[in-house]
TORPA-4810 file (N, C-alpha, C, O; in nm, 3 decimals):
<nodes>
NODE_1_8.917_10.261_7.943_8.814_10.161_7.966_8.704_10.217_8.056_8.723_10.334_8.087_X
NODE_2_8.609_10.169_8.096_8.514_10.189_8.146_8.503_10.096_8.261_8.483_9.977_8.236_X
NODE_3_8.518_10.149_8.420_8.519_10.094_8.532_8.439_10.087_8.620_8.412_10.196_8.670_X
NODE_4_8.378_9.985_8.669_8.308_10.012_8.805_8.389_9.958_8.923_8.483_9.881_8.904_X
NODE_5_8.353_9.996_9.039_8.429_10.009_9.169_8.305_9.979_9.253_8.206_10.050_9.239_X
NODE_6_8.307_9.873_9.341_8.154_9.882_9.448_8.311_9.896_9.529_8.421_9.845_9.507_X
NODE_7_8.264_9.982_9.621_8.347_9.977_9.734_8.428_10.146_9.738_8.506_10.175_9.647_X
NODE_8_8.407_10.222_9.825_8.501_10.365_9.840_8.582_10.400_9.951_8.593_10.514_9.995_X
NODE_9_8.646_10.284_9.999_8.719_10.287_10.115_8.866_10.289_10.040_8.885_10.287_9.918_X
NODE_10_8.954_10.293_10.136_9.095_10.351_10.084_9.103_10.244_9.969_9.118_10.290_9.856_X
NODE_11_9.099_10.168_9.977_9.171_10.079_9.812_9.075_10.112_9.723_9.115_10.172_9.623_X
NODE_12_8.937_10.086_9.732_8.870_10.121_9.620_8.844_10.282_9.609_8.805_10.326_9.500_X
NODE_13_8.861_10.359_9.702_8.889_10.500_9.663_9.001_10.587_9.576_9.001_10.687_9.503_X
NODE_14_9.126_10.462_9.641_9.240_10.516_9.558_9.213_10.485_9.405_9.190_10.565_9.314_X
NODE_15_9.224_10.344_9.402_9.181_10.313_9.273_9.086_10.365_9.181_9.094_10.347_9.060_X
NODE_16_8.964_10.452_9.256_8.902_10.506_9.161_9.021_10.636_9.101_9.065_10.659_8.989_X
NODE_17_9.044_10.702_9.240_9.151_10.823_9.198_9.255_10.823_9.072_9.274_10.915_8.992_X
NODE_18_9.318_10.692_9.076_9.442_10.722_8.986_9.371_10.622_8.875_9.460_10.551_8.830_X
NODE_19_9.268_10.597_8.826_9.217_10.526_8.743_9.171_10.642_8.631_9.195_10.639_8.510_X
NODE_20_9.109_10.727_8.693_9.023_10.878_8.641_9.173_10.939_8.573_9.203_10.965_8.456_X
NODE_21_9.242_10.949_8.689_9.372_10.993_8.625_9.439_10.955_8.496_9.507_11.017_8.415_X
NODE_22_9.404_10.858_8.502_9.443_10.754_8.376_9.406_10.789_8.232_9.478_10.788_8.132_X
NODE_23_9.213_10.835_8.255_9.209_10.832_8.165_9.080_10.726_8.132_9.022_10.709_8.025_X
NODE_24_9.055_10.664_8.263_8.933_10.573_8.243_8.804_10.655_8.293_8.816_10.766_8.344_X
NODE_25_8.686_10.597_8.276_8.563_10.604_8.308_8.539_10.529_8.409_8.526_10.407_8.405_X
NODE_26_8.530_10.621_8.535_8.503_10.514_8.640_8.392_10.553_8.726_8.382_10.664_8.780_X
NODE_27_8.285_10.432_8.741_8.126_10.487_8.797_8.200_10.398_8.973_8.282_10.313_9.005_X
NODE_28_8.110_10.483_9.033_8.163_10.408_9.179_8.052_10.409_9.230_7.956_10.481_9.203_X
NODE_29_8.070_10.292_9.340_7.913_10.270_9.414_7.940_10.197_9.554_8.002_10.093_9.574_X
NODE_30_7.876_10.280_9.642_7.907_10.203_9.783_7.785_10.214_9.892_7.699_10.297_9.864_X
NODE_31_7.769_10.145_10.004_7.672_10.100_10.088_7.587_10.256_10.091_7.466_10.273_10.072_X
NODE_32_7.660_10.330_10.112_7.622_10.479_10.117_7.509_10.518_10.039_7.423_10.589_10.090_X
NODE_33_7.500_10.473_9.906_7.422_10.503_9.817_7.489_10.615_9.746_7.587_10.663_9.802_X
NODE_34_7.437_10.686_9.586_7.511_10.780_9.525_7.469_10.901_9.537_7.521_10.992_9.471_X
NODE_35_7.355_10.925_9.632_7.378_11.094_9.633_7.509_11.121_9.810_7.564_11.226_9.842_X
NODE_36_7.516_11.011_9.870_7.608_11.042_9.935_7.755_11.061_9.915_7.846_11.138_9.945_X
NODE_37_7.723_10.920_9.832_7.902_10.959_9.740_7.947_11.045_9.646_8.060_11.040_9.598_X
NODE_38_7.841_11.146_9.609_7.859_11.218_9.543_7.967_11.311_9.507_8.021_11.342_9.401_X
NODE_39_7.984_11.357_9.685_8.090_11.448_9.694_8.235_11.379_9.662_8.334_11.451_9.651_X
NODE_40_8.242_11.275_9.651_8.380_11.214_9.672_8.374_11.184_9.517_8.461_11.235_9.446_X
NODE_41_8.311_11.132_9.480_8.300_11.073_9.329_8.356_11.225_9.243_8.456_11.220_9.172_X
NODE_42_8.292_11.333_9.258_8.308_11.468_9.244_8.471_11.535_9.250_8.532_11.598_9.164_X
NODE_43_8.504_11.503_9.353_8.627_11.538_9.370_8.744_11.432_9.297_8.855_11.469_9.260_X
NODE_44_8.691_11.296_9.287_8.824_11.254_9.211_8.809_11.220_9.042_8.893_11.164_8.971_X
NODE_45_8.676_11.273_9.004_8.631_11.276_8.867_8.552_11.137_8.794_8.542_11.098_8.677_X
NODE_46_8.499_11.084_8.933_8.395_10.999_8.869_8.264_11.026_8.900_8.202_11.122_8.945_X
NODE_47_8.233_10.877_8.851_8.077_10.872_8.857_7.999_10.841_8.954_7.995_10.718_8.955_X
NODE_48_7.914_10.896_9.062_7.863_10.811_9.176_7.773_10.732_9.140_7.737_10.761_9.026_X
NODE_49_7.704_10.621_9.194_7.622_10.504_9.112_7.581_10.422_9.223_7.629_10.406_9.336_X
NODE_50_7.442_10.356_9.140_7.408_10.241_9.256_7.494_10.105_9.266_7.531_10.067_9.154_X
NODE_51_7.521_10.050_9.337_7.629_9.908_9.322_7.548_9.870_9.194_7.619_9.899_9.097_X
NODE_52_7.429_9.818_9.154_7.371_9.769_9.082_7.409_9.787_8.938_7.428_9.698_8.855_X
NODE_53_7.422_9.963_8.914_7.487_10.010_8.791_7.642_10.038_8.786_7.693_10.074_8.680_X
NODE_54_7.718_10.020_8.900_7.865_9.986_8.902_7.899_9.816_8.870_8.015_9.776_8.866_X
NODE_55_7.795_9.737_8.852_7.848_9.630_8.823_7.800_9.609_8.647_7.851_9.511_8.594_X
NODE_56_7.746_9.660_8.594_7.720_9.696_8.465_7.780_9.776_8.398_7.763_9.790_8.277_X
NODE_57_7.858_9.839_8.466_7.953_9.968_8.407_8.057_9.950_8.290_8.123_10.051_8.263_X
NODE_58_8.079_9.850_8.225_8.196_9.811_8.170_8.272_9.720_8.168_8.226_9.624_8.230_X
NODE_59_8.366_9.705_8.128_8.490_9.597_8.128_8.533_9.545_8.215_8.542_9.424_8.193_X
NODE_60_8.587_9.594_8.371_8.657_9.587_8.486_8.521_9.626_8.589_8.430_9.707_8.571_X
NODE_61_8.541_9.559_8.670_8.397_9.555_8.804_8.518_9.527_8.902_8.561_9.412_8.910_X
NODE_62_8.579_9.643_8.985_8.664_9.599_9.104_8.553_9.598_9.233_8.494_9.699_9.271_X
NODE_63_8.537_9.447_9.298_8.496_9.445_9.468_8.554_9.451_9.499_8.647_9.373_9.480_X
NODE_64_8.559_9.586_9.609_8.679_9.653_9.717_8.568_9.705_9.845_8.545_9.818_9.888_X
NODE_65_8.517_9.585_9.878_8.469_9.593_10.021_8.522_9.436_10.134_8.581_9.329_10.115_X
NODE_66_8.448_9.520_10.271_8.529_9.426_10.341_8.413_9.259_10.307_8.297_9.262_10.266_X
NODE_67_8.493_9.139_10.339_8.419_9.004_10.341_8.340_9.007_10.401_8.249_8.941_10.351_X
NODE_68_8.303_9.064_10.527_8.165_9.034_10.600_8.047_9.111_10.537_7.935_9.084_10.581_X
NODE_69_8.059_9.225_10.418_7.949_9.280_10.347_7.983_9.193_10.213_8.027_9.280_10.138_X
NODE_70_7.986_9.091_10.153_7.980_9.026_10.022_7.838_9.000_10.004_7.762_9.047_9.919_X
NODE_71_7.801_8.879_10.141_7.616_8.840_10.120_7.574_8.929_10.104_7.504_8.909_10.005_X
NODE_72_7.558_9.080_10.147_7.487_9.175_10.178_7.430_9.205_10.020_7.314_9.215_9.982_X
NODE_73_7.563_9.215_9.939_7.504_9.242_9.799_7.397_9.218_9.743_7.349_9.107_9.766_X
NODE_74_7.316_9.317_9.644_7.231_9.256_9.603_7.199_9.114_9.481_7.255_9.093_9.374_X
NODE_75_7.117_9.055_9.531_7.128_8.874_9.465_7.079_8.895_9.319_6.978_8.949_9.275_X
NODE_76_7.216_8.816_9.241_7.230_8.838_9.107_7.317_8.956_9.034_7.340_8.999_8.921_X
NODE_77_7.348_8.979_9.153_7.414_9.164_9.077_7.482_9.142_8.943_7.465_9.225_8.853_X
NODE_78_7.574_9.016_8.919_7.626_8.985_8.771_7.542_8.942_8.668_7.584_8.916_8.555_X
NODE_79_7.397_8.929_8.708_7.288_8.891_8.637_7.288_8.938_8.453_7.234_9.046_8.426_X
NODE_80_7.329_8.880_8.371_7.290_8.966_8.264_7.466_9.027_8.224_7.490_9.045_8.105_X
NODE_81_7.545_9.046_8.297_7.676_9.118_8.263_7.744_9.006_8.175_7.718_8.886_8.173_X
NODE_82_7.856_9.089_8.091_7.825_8.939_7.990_7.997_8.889_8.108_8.059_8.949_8.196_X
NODE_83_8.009_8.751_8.040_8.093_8.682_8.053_8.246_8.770_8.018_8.334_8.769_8.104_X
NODE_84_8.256_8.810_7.950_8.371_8.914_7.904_8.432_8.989_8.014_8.553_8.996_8.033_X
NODE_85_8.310_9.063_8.112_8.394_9.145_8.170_8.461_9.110_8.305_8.431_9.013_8.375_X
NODE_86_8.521_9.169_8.322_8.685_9.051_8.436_8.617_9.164_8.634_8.606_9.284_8.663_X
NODE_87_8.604_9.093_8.676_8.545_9.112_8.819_8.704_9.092_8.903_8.764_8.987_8.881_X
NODE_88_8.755_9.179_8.982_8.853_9.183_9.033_8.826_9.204_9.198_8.798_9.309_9.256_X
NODE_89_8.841_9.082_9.249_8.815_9.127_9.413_8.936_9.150_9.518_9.009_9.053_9.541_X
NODE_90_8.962_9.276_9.584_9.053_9.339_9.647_9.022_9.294_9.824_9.058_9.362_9.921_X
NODE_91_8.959_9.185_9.828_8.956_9.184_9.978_9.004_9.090_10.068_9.073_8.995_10.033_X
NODE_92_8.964_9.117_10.210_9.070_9.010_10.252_8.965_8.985_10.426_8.880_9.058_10.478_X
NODE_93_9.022_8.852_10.470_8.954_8.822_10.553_8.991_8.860_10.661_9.099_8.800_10.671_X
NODE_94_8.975_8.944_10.794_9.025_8.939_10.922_8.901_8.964_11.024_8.834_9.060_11.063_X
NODE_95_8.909_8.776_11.053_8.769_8.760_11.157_8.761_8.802_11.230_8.645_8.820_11.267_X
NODE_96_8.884_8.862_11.326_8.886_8.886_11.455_8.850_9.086_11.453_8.782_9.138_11.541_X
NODE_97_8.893_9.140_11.372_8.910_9.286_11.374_8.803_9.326_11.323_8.754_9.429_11.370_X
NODE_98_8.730_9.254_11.206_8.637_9.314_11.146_8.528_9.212_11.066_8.425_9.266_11.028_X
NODE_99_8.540_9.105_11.046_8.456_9.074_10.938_8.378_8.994_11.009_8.271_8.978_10.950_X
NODE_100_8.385_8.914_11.150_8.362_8.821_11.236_8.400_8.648_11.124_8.465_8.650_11.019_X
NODE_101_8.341_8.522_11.186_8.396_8.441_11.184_8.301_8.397_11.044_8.180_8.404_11.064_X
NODE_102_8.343_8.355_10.910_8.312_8.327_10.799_8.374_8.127_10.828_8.483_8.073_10.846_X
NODE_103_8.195_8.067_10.814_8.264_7.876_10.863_8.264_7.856_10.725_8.251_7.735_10.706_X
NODE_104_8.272_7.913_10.624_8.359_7.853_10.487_8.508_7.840_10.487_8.579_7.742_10.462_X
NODE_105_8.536_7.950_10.519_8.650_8.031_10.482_8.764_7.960_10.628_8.885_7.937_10.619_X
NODE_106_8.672_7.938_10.755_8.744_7.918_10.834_8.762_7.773_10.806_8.872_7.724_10.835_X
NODE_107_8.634_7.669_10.733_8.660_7.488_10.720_8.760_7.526_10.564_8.697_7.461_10.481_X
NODE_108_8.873_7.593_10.490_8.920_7.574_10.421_8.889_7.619_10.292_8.947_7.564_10.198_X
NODE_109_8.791_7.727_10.265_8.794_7.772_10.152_8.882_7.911_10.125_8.889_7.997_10.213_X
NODE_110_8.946_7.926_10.000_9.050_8.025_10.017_8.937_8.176_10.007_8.820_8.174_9.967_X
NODE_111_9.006_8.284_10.050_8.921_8.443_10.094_8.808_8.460_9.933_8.686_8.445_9.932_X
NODE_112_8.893_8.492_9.814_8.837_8.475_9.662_8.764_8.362_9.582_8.701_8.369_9.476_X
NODE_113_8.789_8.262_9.660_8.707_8.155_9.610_8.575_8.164_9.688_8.479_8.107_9.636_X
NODE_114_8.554_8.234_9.812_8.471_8.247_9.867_8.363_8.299_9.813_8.256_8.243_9.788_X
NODE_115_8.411_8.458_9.790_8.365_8.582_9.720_8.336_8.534_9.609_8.218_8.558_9.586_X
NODE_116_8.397_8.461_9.504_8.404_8.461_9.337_8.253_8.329_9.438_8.193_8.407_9.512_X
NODE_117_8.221_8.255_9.447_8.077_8.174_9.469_7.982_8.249_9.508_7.875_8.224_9.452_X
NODE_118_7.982_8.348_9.596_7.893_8.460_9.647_7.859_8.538_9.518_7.745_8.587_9.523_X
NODE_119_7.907_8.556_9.439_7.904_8.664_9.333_7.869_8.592_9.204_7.841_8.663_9.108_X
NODE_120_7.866_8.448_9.190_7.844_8.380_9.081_7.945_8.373_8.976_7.947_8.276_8.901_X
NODE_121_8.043_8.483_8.964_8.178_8.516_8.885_8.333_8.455_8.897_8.387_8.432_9.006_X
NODE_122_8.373_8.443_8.816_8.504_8.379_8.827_8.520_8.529_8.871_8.441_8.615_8.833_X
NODE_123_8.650_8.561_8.974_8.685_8.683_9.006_8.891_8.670_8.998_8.946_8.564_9.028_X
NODE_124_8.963_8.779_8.960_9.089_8.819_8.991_9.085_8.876_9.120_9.007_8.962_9.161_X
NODE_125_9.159_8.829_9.169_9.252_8.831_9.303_9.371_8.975_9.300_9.478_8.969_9.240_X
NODE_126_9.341_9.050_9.348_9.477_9.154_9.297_9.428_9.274_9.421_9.324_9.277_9.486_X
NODE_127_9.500_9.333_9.425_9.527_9.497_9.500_9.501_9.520_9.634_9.486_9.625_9.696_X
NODE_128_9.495_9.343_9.683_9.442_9.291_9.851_9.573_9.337_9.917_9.571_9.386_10.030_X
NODE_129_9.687_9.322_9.848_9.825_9.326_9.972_9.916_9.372_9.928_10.025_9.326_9.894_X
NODE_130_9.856_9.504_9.927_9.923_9.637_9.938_9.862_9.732_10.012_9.741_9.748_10.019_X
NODE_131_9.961_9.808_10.079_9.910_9.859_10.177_9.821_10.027_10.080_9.854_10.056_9.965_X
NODE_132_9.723_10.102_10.154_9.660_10.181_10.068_9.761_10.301_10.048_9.767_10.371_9.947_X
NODE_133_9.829_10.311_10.149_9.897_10.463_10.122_10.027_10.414_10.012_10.095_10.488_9.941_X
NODE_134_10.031_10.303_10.020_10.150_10.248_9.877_10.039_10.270_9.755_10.049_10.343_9.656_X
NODE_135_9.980_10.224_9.775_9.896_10.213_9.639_9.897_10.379_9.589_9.922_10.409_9.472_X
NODE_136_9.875_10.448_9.662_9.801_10.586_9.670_9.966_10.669_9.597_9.984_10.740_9.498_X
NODE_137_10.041_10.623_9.685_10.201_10.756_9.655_10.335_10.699_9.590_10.432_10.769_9.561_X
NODE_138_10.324_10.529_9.568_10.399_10.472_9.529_10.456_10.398_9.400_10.556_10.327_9.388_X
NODE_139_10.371_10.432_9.315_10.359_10.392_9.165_10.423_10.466_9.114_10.417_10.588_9.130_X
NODE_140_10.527_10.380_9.010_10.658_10.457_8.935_10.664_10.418_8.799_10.606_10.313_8.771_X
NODE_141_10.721_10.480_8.708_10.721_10.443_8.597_10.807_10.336_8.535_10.924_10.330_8.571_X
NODE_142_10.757_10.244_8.437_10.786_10.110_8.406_10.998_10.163_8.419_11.059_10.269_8.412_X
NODE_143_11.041_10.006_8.443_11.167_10.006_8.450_11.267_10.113_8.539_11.389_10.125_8.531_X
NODE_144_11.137_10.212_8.660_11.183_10.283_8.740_11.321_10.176_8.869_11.283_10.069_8.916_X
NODE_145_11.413_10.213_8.890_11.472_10.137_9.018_11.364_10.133_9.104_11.273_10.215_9.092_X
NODE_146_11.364_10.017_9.219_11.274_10.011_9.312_11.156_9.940_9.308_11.110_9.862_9.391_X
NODE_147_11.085_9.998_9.142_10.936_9.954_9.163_10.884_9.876_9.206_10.915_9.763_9.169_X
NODE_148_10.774_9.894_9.308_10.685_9.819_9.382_10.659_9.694_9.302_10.645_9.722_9.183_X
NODE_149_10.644_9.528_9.335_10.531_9.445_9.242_10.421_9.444_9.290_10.427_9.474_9.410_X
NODE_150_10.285_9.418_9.243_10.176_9.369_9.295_10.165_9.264_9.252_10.239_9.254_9.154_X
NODE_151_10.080_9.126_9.282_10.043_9.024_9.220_9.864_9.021_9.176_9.771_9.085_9.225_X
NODE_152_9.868_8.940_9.088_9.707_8.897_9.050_9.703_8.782_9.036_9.779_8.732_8.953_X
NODE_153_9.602_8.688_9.122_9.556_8.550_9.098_9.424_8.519_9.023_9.324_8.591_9.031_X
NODE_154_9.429_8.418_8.957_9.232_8.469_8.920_9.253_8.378_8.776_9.355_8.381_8.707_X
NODE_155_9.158_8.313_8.754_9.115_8.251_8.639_8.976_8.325_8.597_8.892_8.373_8.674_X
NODE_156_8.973_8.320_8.438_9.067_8.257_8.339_9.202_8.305_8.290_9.191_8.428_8.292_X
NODE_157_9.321_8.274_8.247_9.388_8.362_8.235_9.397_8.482_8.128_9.497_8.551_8.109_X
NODE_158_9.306_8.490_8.078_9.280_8.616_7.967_9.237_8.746_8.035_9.251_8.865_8.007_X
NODE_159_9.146_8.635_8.198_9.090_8.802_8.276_9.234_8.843_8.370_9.259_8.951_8.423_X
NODE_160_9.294_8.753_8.369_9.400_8.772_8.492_9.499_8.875_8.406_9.539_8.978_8.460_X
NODE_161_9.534_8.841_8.273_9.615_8.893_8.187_9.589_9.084_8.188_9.667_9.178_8.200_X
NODE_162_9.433_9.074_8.170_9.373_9.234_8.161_9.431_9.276_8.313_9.502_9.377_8.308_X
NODE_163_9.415_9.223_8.436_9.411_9.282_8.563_9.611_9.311_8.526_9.650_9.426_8.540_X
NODE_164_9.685_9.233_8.496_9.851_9.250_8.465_9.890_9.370_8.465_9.966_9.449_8.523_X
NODE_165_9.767_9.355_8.327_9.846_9.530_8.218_9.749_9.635_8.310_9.759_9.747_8.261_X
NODE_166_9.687_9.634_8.392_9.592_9.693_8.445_9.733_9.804_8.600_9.762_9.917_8.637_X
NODE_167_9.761_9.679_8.622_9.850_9.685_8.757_9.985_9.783_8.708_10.022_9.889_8.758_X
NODE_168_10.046_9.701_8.582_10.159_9.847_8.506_10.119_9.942_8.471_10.197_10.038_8.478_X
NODE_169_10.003_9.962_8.426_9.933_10.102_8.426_9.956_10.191_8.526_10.030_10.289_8.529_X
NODE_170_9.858_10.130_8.637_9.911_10.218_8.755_10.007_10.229_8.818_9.991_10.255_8.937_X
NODE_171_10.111_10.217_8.778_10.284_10.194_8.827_10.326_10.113_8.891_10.405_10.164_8.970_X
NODE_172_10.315_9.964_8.909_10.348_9.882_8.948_10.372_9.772_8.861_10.294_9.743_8.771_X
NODE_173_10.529_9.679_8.898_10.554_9.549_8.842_10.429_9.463_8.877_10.381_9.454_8.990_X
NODE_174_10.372_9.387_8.739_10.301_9.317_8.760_10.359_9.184_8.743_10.426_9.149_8.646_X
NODE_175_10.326_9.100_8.860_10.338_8.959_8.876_10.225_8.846_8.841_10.117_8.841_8.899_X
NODE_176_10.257_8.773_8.757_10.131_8.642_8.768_10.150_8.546_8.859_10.236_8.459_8.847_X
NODE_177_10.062_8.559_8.966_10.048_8.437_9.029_9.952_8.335_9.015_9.902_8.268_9.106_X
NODE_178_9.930_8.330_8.888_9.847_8.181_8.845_9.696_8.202_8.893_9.635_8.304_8.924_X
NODE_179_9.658_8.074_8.890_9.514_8.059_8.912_9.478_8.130_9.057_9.553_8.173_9.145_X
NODE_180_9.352_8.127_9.049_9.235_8.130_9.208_9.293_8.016_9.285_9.345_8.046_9.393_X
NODE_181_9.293_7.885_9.249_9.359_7.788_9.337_9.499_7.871_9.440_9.502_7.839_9.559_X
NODE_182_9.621_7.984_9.384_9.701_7.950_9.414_9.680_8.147_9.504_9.779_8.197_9.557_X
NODE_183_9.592_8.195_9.503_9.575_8.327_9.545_9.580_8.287_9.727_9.554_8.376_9.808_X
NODE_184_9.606_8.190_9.760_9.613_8.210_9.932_9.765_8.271_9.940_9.814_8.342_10.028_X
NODE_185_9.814_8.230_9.837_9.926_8.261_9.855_10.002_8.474_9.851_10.117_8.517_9.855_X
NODE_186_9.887_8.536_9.843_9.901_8.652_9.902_9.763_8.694_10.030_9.713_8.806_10.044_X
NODE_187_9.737_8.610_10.083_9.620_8.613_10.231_9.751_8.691_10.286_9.872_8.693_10.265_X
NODE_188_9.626_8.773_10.397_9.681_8.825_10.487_9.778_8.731_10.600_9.750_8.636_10.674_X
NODE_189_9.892_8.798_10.576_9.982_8.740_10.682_10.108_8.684_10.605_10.221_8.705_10.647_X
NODE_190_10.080_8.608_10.483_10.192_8.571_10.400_10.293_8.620_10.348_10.280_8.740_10.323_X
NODE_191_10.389_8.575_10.320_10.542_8.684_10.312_10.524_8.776_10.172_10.606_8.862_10.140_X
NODE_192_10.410_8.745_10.099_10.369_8.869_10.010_10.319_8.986_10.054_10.325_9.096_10.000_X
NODE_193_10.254_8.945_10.186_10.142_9.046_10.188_10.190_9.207_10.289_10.245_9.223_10.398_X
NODE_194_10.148_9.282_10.206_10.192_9.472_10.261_10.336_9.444_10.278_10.385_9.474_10.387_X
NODE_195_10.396_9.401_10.203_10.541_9.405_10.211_10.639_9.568_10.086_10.745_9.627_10.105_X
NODE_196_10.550_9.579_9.990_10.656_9.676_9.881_10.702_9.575_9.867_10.793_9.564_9.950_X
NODE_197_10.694_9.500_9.816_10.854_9.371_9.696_10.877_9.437_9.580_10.787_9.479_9.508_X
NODE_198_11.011_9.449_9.554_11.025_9.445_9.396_10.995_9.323_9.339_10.976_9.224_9.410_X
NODE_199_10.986_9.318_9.199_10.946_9.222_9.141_11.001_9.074_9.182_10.919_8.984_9.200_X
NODE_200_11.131_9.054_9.194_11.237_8.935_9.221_11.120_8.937_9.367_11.013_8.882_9.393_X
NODE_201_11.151_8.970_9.392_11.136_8.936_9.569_10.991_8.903_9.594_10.959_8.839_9.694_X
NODE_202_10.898_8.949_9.501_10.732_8.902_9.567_10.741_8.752_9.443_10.641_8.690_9.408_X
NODE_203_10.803_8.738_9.421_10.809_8.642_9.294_10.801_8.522_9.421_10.696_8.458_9.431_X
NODE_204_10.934_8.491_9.530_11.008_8.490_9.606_10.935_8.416_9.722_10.945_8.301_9.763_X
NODE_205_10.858_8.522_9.760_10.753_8.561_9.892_10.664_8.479_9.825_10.647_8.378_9.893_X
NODE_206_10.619_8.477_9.754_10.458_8.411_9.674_10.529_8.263_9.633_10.441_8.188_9.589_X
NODE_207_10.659_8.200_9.633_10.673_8.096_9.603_10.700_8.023_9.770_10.665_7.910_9.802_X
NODE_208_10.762_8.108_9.849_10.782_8.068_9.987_10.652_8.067_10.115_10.667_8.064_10.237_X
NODE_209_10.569_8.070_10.063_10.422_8.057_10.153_10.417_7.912_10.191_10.456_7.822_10.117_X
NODE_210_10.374_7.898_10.292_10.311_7.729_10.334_10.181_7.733_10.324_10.128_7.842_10.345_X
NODE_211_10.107_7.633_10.294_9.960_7.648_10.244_9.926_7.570_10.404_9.816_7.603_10.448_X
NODE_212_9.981_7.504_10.466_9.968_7.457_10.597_9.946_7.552_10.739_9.899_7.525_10.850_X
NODE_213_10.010_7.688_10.674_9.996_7.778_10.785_9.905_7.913_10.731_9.907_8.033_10.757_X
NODE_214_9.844_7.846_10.664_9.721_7.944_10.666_9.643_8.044_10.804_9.640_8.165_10.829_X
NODE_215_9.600_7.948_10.853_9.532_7.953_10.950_9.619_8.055_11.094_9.574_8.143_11.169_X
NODE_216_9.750_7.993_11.083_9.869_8.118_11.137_9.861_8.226_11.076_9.817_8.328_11.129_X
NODE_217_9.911_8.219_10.929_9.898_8.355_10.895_9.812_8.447_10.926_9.846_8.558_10.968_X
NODE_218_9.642_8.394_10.899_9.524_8.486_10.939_9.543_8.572_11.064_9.542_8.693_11.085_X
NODE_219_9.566_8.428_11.165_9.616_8.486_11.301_9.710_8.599_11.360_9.701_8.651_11.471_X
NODE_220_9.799_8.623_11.265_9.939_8.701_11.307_9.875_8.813_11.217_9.821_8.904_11.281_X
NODE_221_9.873_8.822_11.087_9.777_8.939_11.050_9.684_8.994_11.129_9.696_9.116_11.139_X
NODE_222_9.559_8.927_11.213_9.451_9.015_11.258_9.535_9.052_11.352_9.572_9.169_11.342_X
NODE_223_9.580_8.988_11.445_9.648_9.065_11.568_9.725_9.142_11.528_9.721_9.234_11.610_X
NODE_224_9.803_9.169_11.444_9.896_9.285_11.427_9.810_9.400_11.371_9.843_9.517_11.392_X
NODE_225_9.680_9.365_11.287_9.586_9.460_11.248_9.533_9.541_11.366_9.544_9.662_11.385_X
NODE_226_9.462_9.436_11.454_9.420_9.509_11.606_9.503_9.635_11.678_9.472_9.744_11.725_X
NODE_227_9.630_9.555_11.659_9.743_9.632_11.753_9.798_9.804_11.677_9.861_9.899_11.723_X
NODE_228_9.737_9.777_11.554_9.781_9.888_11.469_9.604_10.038_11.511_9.585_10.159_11.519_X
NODE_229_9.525_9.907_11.523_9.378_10.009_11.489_9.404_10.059_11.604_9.408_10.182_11.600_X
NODE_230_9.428_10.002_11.734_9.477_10.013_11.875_9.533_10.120_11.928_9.499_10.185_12.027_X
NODE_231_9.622_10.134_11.853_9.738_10.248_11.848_9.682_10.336_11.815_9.666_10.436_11.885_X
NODE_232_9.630_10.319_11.677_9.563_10.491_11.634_9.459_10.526_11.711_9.416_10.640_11.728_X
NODE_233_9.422_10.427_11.756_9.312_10.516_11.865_9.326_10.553_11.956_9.235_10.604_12.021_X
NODE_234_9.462_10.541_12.001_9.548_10.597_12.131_9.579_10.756_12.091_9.561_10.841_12.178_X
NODE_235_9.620_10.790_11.976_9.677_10.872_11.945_9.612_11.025_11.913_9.685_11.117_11.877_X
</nodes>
């Protein structure tokens, strides 16, 4: 298939990596602009590009940047892209560490429903909660013991279906977790999220969430995020 990627930070970097690997066409595009990304695009066998022509690129358009750069995008970027192609957003909210305080998101709108209004696009929910170095060394082949699940949330389900077979591709059990309505249910902090589940078990985790402790979850995520960035900068 033919991929675009706005975003070249570890998830959307990996993903370009083992996507090329694959076998796809993948144009990438990030704040940087493309003669900066050049070198990186270079080394994992894609395309560097303006966000503008990474969202025109094809079939699959993964946003894999952080929430506090979504407005930043340029207005209309899906302008003209047809309806067909499936927009997959990989991000996640943490006000306190990085994105500052979003009053949508904080009066009750879920992280993707946010993004998918910012963007004008119905968007899939997928490759937010997993951690990058899983993504990167941990993908096994179908019916391997062990295998990792990932989940995808996201209407309609025909685009959610593509992101599925998208996720076994790259070596992971793919899970449906239903609509955009039900994607809080891998937010940071929830018993899905950067866990490695096998399939049974994120099935599990994604049915055992409280939609009441949202607002905890966020909380116990950023602080444990802090305490992690914290550390490495000790080190």
């Amino acid at each position: 298939m033919k991929i675009g990627i706005i975003g070249a930070g570890h998830i959307g970097g990996t993903l370009a990596r083992h996507l090329v690997k694959l076998g796809h066409q993948v144009s990438i595009a990030s704040a940087r602009g493309p003669e900066r990304l050049a070198p990186f695009a270079a080394e994992v066998g894609a395309t560097a590009v303006s966000v503008q022509e990474a969202a025109k690129a094809g079939e699959i358009v993964i946003v894999a940047i952080p929430e506090k750069a979504v407005p930043d995008l340029p207005k209309g970027l899906f302008a003209g892209v047809p309806e067909s192609v499936v927009v997959i957003d990989t991000g996640n909210y943490y006000p306190e560490l990085r994105d500052g305080r979003i009053a949508e998101i904080d009066g009750g709108a879920l992280d993707s429903q946010w993004v998918a209004q910012h963007l004008g696009r119905p968007v899939i929910k997928a490759f937010n909660n997993v951690f990058a170095q899983s993504l990167l060394e941990k993908g096994a082949p179908r019916g391997a013991p062990g295998r990792i699940a990932l989940s995808a949330a996201g209407d309609p389900p025909e685009a959610r279906a593509v992101v599925l077979r998208l996720i076994d591709e790259l070596g992971f059990d793919p899970v449906d977790a239903g609509g955009l309505a039900d994607s809080w249910r891998q937010q940071p902090g929830t018993p899905a999220y950067c866990k490695d589940l096998d399939a049974a078990s994120l099935k599990r985790a994604l049915a055992e969430a409280d939609r009441s402790r949202i607002p905890a979850y966020r909380a116990e995520a950023d602080a444990l995020a802090k305490q992690f960035v914290a550390k490495l900068a000790r080190e």
